[in-house]
Backbone as a chain_set.jsonl record, in Angstrom:
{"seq": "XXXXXXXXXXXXXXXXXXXXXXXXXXXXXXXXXXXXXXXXXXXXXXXXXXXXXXXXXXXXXXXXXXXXXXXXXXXXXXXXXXXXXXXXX", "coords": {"N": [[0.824, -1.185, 0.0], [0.757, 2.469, -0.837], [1.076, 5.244, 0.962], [0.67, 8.219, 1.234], [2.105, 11.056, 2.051], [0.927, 14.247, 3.379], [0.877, 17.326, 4.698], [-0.283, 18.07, 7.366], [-2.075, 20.305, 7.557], [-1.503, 23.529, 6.166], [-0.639, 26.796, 5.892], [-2.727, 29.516, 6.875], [-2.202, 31.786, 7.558], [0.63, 34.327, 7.582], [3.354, 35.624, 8.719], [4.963, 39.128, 8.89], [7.286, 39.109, 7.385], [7.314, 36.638, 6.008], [5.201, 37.097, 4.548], [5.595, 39.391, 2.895], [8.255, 37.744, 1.434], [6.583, 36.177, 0.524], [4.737, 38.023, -1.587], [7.09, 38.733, -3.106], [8.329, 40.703, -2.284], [10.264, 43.165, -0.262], [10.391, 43.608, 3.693], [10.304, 45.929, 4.706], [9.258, 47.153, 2.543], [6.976, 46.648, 2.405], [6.12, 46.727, 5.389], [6.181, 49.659, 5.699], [4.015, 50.237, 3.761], [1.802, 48.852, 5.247], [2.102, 51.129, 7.408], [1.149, 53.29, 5.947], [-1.178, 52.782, 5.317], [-2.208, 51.276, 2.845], [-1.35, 48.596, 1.714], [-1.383, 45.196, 1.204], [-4.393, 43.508, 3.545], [-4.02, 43.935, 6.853], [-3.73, 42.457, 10.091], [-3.351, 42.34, 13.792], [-2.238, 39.668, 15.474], [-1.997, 37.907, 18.913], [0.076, 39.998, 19.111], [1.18, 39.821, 17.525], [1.661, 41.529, 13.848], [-0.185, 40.075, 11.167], [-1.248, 38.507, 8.158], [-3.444, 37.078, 5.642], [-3.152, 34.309, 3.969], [-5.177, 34.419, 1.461], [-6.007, 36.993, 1.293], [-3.686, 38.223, 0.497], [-3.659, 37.118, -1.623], [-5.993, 38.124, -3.297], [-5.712, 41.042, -2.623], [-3.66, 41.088, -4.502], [-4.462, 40.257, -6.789], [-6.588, 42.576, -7.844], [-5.113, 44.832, -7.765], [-3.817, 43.87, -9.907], [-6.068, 43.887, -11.327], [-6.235, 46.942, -11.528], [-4.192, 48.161, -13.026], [-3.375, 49.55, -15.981], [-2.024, 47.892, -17.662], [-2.472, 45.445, -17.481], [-5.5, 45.012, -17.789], [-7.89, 45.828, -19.906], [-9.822, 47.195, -20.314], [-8.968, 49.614, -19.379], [-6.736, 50.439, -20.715], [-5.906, 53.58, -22.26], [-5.116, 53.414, -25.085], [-6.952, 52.047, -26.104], [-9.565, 54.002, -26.251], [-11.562, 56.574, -27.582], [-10.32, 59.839, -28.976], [-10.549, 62.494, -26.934], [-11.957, 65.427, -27.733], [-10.331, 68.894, -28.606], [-10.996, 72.135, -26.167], [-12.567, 74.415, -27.704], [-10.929, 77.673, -27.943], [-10.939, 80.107, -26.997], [-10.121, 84.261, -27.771]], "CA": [[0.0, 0.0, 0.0], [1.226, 3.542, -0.838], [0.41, 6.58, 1.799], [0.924, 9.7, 0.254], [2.2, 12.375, 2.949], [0.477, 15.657, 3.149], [0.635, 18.125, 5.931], [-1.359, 18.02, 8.694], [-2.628, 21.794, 7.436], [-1.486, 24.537, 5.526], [-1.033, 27.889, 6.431], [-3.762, 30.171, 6.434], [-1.781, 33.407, 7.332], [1.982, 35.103, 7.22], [3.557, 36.986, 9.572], [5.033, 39.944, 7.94], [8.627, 38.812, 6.889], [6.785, 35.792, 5.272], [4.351, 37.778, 3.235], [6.919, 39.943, 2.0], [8.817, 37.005, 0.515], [5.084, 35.874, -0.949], [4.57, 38.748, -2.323], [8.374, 38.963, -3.869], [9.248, 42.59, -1.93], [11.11, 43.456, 0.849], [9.512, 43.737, 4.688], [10.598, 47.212, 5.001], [8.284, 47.92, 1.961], [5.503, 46.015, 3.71], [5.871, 47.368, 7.054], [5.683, 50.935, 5.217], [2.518, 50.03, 3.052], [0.927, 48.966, 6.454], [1.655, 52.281, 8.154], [0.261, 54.534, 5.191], [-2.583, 51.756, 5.277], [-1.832, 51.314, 1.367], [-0.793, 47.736, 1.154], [-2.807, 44.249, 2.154], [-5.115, 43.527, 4.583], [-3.825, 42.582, 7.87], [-4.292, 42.197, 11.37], [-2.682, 41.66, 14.896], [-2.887, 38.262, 16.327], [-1.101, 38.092, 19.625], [0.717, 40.916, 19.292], [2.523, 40.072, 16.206], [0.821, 41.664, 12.423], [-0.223, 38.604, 10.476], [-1.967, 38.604, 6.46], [-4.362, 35.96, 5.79], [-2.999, 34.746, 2.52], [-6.334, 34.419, 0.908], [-5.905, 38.374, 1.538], [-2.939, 38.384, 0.208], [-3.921, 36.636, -3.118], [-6.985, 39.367, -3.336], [-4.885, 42.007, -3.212], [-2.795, 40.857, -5.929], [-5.838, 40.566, -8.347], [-7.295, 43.948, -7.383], [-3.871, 45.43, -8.314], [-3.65, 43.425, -11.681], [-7.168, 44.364, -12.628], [-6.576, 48.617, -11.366], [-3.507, 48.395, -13.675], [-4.142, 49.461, -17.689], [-1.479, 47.293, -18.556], [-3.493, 44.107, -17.39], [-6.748, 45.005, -17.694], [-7.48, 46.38, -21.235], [-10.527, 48.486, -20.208], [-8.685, 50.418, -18.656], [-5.952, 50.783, -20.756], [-6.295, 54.724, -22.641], [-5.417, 53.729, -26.515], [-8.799, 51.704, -26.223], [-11.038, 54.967, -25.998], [-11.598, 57.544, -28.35], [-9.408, 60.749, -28.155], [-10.937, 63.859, -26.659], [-11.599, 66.735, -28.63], [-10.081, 69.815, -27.768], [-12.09, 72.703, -26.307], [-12.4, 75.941, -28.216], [-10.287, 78.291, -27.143], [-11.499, 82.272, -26.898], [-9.406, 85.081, -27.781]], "C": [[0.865, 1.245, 0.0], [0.599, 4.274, -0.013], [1.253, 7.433, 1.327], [1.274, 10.835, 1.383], [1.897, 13.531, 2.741], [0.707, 15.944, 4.467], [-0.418, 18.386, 6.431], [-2.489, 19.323, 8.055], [-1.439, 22.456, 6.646], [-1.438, 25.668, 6.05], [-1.527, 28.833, 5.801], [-2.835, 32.04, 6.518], [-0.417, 33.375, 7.601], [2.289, 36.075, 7.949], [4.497, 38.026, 8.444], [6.231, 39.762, 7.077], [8.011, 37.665, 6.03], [5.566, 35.891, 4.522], [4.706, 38.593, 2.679], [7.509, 38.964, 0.95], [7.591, 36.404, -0.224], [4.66, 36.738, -1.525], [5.804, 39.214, -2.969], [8.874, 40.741, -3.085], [10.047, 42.41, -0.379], [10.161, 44.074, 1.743], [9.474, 44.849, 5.212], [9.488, 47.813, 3.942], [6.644, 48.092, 2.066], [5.519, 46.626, 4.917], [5.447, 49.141, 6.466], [4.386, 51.372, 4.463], [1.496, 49.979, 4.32], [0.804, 50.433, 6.872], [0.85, 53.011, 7.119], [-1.27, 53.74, 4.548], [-2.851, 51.785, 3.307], [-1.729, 50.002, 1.114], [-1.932, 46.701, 0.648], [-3.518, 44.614, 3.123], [-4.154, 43.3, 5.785], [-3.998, 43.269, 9.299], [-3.375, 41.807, 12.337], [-3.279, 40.523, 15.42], [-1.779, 38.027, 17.343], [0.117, 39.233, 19.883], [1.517, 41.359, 18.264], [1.462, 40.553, 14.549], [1.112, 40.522, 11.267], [-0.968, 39.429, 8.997], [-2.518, 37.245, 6.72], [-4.179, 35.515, 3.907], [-4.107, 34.937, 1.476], [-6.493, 36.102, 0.786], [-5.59, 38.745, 0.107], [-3.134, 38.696, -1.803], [-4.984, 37.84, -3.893], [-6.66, 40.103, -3.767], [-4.015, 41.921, -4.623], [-3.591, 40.783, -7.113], [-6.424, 41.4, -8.159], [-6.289, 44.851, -7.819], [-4.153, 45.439, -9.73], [-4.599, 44.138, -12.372], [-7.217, 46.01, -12.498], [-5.449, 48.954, -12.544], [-4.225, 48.334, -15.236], [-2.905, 48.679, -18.392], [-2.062, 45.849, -18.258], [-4.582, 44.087, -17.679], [-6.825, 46.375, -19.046], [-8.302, 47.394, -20.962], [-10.011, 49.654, -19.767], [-7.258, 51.508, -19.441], [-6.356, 52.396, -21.88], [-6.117, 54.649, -24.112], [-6.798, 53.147, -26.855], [-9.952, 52.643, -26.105], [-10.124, 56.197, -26.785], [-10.623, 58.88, -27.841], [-10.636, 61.931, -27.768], [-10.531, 64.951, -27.18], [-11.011, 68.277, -27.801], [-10.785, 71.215, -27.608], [-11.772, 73.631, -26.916], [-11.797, 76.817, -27.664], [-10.728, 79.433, -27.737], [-10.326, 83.018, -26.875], [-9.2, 85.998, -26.674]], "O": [[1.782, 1.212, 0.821], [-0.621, 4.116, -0.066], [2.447, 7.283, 1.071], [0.339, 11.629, 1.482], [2.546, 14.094, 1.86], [0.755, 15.075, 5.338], [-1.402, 18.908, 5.907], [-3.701, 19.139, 8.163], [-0.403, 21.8, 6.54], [-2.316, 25.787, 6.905], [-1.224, 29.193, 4.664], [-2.905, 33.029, 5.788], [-0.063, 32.243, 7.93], [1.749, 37.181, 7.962], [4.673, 37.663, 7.281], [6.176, 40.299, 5.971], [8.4, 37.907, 4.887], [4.998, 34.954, 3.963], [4.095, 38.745, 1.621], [7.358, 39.201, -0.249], [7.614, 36.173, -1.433], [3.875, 36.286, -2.359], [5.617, 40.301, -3.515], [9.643, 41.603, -3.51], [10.211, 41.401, 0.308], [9.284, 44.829, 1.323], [8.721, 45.023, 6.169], [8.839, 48.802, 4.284], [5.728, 48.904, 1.941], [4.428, 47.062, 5.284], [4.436, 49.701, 6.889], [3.839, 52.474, 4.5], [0.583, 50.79, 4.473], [-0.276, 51.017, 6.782], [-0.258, 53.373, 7.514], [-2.073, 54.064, 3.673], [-3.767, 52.41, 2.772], [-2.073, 49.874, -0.061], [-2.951, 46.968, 0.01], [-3.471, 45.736, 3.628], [-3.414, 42.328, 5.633], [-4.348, 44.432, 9.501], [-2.533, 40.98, 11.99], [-4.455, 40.36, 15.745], [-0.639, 37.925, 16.89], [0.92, 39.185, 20.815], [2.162, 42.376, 18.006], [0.551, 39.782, 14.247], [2.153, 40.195, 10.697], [-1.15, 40.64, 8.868], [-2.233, 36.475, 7.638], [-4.725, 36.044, 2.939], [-3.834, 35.719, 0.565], [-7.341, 36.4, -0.056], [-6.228, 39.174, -0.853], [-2.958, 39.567, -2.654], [-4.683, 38.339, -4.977], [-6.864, 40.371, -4.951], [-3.898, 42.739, -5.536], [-3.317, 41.227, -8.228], [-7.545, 40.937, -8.371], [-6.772, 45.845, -8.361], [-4.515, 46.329, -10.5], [-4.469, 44.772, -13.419], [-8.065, 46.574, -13.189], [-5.666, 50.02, -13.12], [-5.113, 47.593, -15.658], [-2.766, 48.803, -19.608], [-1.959, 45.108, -19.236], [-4.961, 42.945, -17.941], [-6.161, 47.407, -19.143], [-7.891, 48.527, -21.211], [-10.675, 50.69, -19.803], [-6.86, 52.625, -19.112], [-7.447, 52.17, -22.404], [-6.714, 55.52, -24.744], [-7.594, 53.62, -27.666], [-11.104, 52.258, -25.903], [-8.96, 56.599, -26.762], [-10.232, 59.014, -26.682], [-11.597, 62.058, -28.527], [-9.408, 65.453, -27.23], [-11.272, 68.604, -26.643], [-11.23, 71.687, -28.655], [-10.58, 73.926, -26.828], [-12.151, 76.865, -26.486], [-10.845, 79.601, -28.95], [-9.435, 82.656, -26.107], [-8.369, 86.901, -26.767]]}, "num_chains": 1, "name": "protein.A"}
């Protein structure tokens, strides 16, 4: 018989040095996103600021789709140009 090893669980959240490296940046740029409340979500648990990666992941597609280089609606050669207004002497 084969048994297949999985982990007991998974983790659901990231303290901040380990959602830095899941999100590829540095924890200094994360700890600074927190203060100007700009970044992810996250939350104190025990004392220490955790992310919930399910957050995490959120954020990262909320980004992709505000950017006009991912998200085409958005991007500005897709819409007509604006005429310019009359200008008065």
């Amino acid at each position: 018989m084969h048994h297949q090893i999985t982990p007991m669980h998974e983790a659901a959240f990231l303290n901040l040095a380990k959602a830095a490296e899941y999100l590829g940046i540095s924890p200094n740029t994360l700890h600074v996103w927190r203060h100007r409340r700009q970044g992810p979500p996250s939350f104190r648990m025990g004392g220490r600021v955790m992310y919930r990666i399910s957050a995490l992941n959120e954020w990262v597609i909320a980004q992709e789709q505000a950017d006009s280089r991912s998200n085409a609606a958005l991007n500005p050669l897709n819409q007509k140009p604006l005429k310019r207004a009359a200008q008065t002497p």
